[in-house]
VEXKEVO-147039 format. One line per 2 residues: number of its first residue (from 1); for each residue x, y, z of C-alpha. Coordinates in Angstrom, 3 decimals, padded with zeros to 6 digits. Layout:
residues N
NUM = X/Y/Z; ...
//
This chain:
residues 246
1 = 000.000/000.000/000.000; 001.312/003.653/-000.863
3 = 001.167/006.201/001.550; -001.925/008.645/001.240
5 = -002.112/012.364/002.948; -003.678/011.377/006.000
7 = -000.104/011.003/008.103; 000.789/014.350/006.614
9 = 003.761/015.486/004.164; 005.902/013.389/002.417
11 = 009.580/013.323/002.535; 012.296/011.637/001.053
13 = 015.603/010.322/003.194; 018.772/008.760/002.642
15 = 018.485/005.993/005.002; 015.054/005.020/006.355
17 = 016.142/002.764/009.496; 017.962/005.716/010.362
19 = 015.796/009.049/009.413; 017.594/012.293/008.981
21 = 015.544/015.062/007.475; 017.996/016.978/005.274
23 = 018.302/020.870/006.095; 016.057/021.741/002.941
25 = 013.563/019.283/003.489; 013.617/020.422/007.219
27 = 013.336/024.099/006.801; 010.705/023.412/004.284
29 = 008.750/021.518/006.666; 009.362/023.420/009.569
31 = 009.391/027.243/008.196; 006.675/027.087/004.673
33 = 004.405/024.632/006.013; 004.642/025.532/009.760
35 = 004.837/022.220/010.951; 005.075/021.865/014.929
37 = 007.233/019.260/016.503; 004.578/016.263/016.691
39 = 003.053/016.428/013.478; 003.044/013.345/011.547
41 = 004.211/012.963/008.049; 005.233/009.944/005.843
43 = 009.380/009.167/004.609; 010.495/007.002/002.027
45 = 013.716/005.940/000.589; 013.256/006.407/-002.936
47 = 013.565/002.698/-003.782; 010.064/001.632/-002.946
49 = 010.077/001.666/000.800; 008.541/003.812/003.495
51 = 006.936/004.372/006.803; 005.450/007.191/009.159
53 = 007.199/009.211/011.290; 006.295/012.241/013.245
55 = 008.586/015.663/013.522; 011.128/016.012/016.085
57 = 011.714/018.851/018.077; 014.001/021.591/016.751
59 = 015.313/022.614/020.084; 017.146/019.316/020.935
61 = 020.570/018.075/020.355; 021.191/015.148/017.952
63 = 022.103/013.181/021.174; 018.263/013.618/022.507
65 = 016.614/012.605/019.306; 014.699/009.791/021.513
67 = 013.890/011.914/023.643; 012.051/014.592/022.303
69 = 014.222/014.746/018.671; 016.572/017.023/017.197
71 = 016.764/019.665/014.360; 015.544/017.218/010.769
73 = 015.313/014.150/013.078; 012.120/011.908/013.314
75 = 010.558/010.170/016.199; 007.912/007.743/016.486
77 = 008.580/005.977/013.593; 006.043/003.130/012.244
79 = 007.155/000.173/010.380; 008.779/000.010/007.056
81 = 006.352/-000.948/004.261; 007.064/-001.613/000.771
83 = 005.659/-000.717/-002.699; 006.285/-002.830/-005.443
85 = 007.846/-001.401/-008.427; 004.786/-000.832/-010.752
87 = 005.806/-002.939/-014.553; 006.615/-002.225/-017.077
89 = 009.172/000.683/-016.842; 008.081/003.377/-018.336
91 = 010.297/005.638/-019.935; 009.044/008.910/-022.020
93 = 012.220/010.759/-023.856; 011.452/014.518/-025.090
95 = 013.411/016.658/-027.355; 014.474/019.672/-025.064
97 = 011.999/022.495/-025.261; 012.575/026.125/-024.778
99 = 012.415/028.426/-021.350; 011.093/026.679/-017.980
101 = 009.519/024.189/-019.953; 011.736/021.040/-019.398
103 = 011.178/021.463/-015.312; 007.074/021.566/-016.710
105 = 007.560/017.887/-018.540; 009.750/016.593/-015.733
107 = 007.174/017.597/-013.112; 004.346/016.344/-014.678
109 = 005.499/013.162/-015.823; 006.566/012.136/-012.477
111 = 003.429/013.132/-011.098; 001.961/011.354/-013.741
113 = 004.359/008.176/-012.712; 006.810/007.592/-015.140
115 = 009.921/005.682/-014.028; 012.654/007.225/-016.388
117 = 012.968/010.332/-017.967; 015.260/011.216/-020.606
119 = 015.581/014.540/-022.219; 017.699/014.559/-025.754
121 = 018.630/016.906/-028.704; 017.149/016.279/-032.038
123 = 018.236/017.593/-035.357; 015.558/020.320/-035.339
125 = 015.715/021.291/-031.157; 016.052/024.876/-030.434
127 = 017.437/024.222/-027.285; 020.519/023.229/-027.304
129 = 022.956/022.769/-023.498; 026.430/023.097/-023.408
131 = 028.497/020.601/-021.422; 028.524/023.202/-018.015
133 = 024.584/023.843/-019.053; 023.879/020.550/-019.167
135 = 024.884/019.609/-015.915; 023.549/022.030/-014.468
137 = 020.330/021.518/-015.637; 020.376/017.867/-014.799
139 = 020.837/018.938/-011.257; 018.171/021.029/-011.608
141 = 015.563/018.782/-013.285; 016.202/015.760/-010.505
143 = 015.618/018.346/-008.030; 012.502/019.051/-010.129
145 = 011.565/015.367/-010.185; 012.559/015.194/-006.425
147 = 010.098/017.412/-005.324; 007.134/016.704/-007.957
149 = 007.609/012.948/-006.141; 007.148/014.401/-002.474
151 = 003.961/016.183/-003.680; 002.739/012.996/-005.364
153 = 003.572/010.726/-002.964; 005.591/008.531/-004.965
155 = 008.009/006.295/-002.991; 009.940/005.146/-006.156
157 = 012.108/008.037/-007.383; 012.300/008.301/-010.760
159 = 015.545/008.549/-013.321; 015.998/011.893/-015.235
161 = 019.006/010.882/-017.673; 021.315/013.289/-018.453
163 = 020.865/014.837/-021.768; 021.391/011.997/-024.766
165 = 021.340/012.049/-028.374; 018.785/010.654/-031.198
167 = 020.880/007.868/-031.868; 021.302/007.087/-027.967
169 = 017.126/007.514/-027.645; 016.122/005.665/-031.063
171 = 018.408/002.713/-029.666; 016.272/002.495/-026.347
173 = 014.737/-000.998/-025.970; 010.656/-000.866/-026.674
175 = 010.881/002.333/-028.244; 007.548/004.276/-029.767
177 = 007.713/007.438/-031.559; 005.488/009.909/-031.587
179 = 004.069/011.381/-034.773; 000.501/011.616/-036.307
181 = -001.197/009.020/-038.183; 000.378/006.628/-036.283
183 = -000.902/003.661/-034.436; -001.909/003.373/-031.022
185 = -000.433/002.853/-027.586; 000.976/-000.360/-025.942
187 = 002.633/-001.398/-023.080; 004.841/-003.430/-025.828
189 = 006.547/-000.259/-026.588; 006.861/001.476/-022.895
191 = 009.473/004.182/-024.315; 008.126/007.125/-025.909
193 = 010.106/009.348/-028.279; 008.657/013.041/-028.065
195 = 010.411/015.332/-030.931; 010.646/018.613/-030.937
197 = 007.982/021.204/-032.046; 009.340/021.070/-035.547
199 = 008.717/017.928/-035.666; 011.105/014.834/-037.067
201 = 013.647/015.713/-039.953; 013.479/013.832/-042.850
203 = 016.651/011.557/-041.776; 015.143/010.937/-038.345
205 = 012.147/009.594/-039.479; 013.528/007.123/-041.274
207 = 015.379/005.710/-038.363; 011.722/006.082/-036.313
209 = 010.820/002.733/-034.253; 007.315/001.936/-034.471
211 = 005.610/005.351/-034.928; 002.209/006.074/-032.464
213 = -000.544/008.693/-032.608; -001.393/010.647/-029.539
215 = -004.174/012.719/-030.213; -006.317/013.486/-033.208
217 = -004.696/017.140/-033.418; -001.107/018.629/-033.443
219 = 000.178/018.665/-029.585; 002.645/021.300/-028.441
221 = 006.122/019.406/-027.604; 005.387/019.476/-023.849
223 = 001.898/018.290/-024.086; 002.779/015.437/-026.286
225 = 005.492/014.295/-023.405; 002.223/014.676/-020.897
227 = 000.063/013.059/-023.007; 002.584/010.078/-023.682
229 = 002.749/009.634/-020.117; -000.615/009.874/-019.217
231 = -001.691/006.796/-021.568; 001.024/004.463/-021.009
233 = 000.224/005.129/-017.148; -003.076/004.482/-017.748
235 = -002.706/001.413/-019.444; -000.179/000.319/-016.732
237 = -002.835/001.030/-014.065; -005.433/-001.030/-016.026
239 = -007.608/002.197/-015.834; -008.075/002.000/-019.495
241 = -007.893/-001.316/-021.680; -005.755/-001.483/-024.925
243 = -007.908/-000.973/-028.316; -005.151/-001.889/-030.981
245 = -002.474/-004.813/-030.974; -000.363/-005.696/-028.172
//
């Protein structure tokens, strides 16, 4: 069973037998949301494990934290639980877009569940990171997906890839891309290729995997990553059945 809101925030930690609230996560909890020492919340690993908690005080010493708690510690702690790693992977690779918009597509796809994200240049991107850029971005975007998990309530993390090429992305195993008049969705092909908003050059798309239809009209870049997501997750869940071939 996942954790739901009634125990509170959620929070991510390095080690769950031994709880240590980093300083953002503690500030956060402590300074935005107000929290008093007491109030419950939920913690999880990353890797599919969690368990309640409440907030320790933040006038003790890290030598009281059983008695009372210190600064980021956590008391009362429940047992670990464990959530199964939903199957298939899914994996959704977008061509990078321009402005905030990459921290948009990583946010909602891991709100929306995906399991590994991978942004990559295509032959028509605008966008296009240096080597310094690029890691600094990548920073920026697991942060992104870091905190879009917390909100969610997600207890497996997911993977935001550092920036790879079309020939790294076409290569992926169970790859679909994206394009109109293409065929529908299946769990057969769990990794979406997203171009960008000038679509495919004439090379690429003769390297395209199988080729799958999102909508009936022309998405925006981002949307189609959102999109992407939101069906294969849906198909994963069972919440919709498959119409076309497996």
């Amino acid at each position: 069973m996942s954790p739901d809101g009634s125990h509170g925030p959620h929070v991510f930690v390095d080690d769950l037998d031994v709880p240590v609230l980093s300083e953002a996560d503690a500030h956060h909890l402590q300074r935005v949301l107000r929290l008093r020492p007491g109030a419950a919340l939920t913690i999880s690993d990353g890797r599919g494990r969690w368990r309640t908690g409440t907030l320790g005080s933040s006038e003790r010493s890290a030598e009281g934290a059983g008695d009372g708690g210190a600064a980021g510690s956590l008391i009362e702690l429940g047992p670990v639980l464990q959530v199964e790693r939903p199957a298939p992977a899914i994996a959704i690779a977008f061509a990078l877009v321009k402005g905030e918009r990459p921290e948009l597509v990583v946010q909602k796809l891991t709100e929306l569940g995906v399991d590994r994200i991978i942004p990559f240049v295509a032959e028509r991107s605008v966008v296009r990171w240096d080597t310094d850029r690029a890691a600094r971005n990548a920073e920026r975007l697991t942060r992104v997906a870091r905190e879009a998990s917390m909100q969610s309530r997600r207890c497996w993390l997911p993977v935001v890839e550092r920036v790879a090429t079309f020939d790294e992305v076409v290569a992926e195993p169970g790859a679909a891309a994206a394009d109109p008049g293409g065929g529908p969705l299946s769990l057969a092909h769990p990794t979406i290729l997203v171009g960008p908003e000038g679509g495919w050059s004439a090379s690429e798309r003769e390297r395209l995997p199988r080729v799958v239809a999102l909508a009936d009209h022309v998405l925006r870049a981002e949307t189609a990553s959102i999109t992407a997501a939101g069906l294969l997750g849906a198909l994963r869940s069972e919440r919709v059945r498959p119409t076309g071939p497996r």
